[in-house]
C-alpha positions in Angstrom: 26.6 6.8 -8.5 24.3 9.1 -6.3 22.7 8.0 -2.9 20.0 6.6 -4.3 21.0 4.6 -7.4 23.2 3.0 -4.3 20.4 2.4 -2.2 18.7 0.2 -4.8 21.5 -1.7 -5.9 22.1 -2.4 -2.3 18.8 -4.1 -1.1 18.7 -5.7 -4.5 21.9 -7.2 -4.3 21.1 -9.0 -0.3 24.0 -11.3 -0.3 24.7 -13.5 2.2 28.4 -13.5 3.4 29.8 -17.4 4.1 32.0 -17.9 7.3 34.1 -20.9 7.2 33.8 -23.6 9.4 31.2 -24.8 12.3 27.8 -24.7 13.2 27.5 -21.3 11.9 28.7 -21.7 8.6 26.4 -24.5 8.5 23.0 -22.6 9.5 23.7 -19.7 7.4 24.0 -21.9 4.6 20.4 -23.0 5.5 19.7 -19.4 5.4 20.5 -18.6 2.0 19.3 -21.9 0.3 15.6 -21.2 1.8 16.0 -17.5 0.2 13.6 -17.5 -3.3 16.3 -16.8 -6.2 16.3 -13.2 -7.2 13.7 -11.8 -10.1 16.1 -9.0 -11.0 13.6 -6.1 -12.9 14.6 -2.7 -14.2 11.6 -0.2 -13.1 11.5 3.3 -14.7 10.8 5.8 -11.6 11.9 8.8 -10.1 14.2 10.5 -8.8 15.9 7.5 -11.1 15.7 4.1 -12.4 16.1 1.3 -9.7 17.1 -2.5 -9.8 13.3 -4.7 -8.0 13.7 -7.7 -7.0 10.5 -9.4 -7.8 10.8 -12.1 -5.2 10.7 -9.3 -2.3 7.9 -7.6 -3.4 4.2 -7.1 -2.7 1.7 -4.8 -4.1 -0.1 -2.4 -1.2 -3.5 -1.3 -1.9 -4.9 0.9 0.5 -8.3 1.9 1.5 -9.8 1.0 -1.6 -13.3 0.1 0.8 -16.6 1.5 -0.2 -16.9 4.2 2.6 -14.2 6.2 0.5 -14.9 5.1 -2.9 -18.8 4.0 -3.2 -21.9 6.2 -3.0 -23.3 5.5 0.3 -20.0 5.5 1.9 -18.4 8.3 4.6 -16.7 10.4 1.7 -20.1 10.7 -0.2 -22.0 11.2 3.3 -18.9 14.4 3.7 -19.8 15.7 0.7 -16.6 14.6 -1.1 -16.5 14.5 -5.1 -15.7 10.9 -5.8 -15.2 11.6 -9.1 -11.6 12.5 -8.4 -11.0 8.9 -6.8 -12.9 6.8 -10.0 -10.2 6.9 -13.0 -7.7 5.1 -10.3 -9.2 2.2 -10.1 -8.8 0.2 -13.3 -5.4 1.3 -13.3 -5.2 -0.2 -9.4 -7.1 -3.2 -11.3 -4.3 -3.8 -14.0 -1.6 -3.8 -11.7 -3.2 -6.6 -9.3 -4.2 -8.7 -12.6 -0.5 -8.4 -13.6 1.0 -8.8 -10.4 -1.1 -11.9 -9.5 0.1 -13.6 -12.9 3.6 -12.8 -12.1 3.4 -14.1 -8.4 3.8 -11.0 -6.9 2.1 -10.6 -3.4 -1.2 -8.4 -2.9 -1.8 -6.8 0.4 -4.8 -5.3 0.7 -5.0 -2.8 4.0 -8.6 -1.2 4.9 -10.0 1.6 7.6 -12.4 -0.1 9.9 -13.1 -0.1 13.9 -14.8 -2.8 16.0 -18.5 -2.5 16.6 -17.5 -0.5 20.2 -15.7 1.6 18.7 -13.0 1.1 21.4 -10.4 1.8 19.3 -11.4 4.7 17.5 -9.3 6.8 20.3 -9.1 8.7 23.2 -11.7 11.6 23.4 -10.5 15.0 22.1 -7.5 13.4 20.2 -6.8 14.2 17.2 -8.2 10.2 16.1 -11.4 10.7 18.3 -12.0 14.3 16.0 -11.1 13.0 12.8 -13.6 9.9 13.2 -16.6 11.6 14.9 -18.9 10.0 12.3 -17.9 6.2 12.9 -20.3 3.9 13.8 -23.5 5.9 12.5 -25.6 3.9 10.7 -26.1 4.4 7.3 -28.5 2.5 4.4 -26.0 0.8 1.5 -26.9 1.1 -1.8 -28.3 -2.6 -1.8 -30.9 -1.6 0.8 -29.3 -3.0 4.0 -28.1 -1.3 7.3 -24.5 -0.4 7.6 -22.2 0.9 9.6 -19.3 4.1 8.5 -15.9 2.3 9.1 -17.2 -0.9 11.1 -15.5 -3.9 10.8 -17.3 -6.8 8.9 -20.2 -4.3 7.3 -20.5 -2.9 4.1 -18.8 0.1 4.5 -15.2 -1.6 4.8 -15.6 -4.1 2.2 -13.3 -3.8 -0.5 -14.9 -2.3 -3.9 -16.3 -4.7 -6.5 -14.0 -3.6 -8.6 -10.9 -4.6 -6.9 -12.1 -7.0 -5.0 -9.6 -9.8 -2.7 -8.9 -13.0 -4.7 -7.6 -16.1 -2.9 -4.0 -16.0 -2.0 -4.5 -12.1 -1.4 -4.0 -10.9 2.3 -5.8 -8.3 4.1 -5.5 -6.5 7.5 -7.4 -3.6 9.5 -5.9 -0.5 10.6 -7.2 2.5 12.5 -5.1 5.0 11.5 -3.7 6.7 8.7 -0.6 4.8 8.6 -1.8 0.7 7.4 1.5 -0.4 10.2 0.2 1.6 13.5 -0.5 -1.6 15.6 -1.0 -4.1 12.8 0.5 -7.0 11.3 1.5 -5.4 8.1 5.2 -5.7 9.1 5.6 -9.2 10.6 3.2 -10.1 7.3 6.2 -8.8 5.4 8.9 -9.8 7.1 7.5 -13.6 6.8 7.2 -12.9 3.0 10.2 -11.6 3.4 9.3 -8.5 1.2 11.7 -5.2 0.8 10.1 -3.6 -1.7 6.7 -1.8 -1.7 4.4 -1.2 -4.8 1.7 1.4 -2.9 -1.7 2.0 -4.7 -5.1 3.6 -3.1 -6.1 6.5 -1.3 -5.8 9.0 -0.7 -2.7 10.1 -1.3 -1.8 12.8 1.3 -3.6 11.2 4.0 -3.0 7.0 4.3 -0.9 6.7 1.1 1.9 8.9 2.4 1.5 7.8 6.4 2.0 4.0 5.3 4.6 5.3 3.2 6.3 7.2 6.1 6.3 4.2 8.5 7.1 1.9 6.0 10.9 3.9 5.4 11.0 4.2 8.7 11.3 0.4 8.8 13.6 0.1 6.0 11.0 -0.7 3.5 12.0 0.5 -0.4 8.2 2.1 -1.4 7.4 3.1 -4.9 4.1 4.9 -5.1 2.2 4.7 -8.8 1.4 7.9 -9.1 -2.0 7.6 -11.2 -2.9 4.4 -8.6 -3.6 6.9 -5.8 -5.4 10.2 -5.5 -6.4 13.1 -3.1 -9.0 14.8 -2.9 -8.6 17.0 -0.3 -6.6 20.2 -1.5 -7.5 19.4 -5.1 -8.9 23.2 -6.0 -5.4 24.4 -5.2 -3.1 25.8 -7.7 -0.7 23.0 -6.3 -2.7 20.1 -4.7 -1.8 18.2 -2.3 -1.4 15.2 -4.0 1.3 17.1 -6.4 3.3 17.7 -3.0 3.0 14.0 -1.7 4.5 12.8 -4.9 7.3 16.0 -4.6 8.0 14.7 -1.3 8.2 10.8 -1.6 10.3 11.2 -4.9 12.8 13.5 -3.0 12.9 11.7 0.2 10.5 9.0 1.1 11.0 6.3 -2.0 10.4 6.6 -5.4 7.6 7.4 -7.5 6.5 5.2 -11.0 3.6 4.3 -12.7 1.5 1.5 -13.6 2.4 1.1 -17.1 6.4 1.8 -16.4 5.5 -1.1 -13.1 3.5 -3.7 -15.5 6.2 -3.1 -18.5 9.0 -4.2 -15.8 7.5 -7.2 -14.7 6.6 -8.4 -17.7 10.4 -8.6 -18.4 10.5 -11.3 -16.0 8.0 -13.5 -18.4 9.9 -12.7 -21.6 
């Protein structure tokens, strides 16, 4: 069994050891009884096949907002092709429709600053550079005023096409990585989630920070690989987005894809 076959089984598995006698016995017992039962599922990924337990998992979608997807929004107004983002989402779309019917958490994590901009970052750090166009207004496609990456406008609503549904939870960030002072972790330690389905863009940039953070908190992440995209790099005879997917399946997680992720789960139905 190699390192990480062990892995999975491991955090699958989760029991809780019984000590005999006392109060203790007594509250651990509590412990376990208030734990959901296990949804065992087989997922197909890579480097190898692993053992998800439904009832500790949550889908992440990151930074599907209209100021990286949507014409109007900061990508378009850099001059980015969006084309290279478009053919993710209705894949992004089937995984939420089948996660929702299968009870399966949906965290939705977006890029947006207050109205201040106080916490965009210090000036002449590497934040303050990278977000030099935050807060310039901008006309939407619908004809009103908004804001690039402002909290509450336009620009860091979720796109119509994968739009929230209630039940659905979503949290700012204002970096790269969706847990740099967030709730994302409390939110899934009170779910009580392990295992990470990661969607969303892009995928060299906030796909593989959230990623990163989330392993360094002992988070299991699986990346779909045609749920995310990058299109920084992509000209390259390698692009990046071919060497985040290298790199999370040899180190950071594991790497699926939507239909292997929907087949799994479906299991759980039959």
């Amino acid at each position: 069994m190699n390192r990480r076959r062990f892995l999975a089984n491991g955090v699958a598995a989760g029991a809780v050891a019984w000590l005999e006698g006392g109060t203790e016995s007594i509250q651990k017992a509590h412990a376990q009884n208030s734990r959901p039962v296990e949804r065992l599922v087989s997922l197909d990924a890579q480097p190898d096949k692993l053992q998800l337990d439904l009832s500790q998992t949550a889908v992440i979608v990151v930074d599907m907002q209209n100021d990286f997807c949507s014409k109007g929004g900061l990508l378009e107004f850099q001059g980015v092709d969006l084309t290279i983002l478009q053919p993710v989402v209705p894949k992004i779309r089937k995984v939420l429709d089948a996660a929702r019917k299968t009870g399966i958490k949906v965290i939705y994590l977006k890029m947006g600053y207050k109205p201040d901009l106080s916490d965009v970052g210090l000036r002449g750090s590497a934040s303050w550079n990278n977000n030099r166009d935050v807060g310039k207004p901008v006309k939407t496609p619908a004809g009103i005023e908004g804001r690039i990456l402002i909290r509450d406008t336009w620009n860091t609503e979720i796109i119509d096409e994968l739009k929230p549904e209630p039940g659905d939870i979503a949290l700012y960030k204002t970096r790269f990585s969706g847990f740099y002072q967030t709730d994302l972790d409390s939110t899934l330690k009170r779910l009580r989630v392990r295992f990470l389905i990661v969607t969303g863009c892009t995928t060299s940039v906030c796909v593989e920070s959230t990623i990163r953070d989330a392993v360094f908190r002992d988070y299991s992440p699986i990346l779909l690989s045609d749920c995310t995209a990058e299109p920084i790099g992509s000209n390259l005879s390698r692009s990046n987005h071919e060497a985040s997917l290298f790199l999370i399946r040899e180190l950071l997680g594991w790497v699926s894809t939507s239909d292997q992720f929907i087949r799994s789960i479906e299991t759980a139905h039959a």
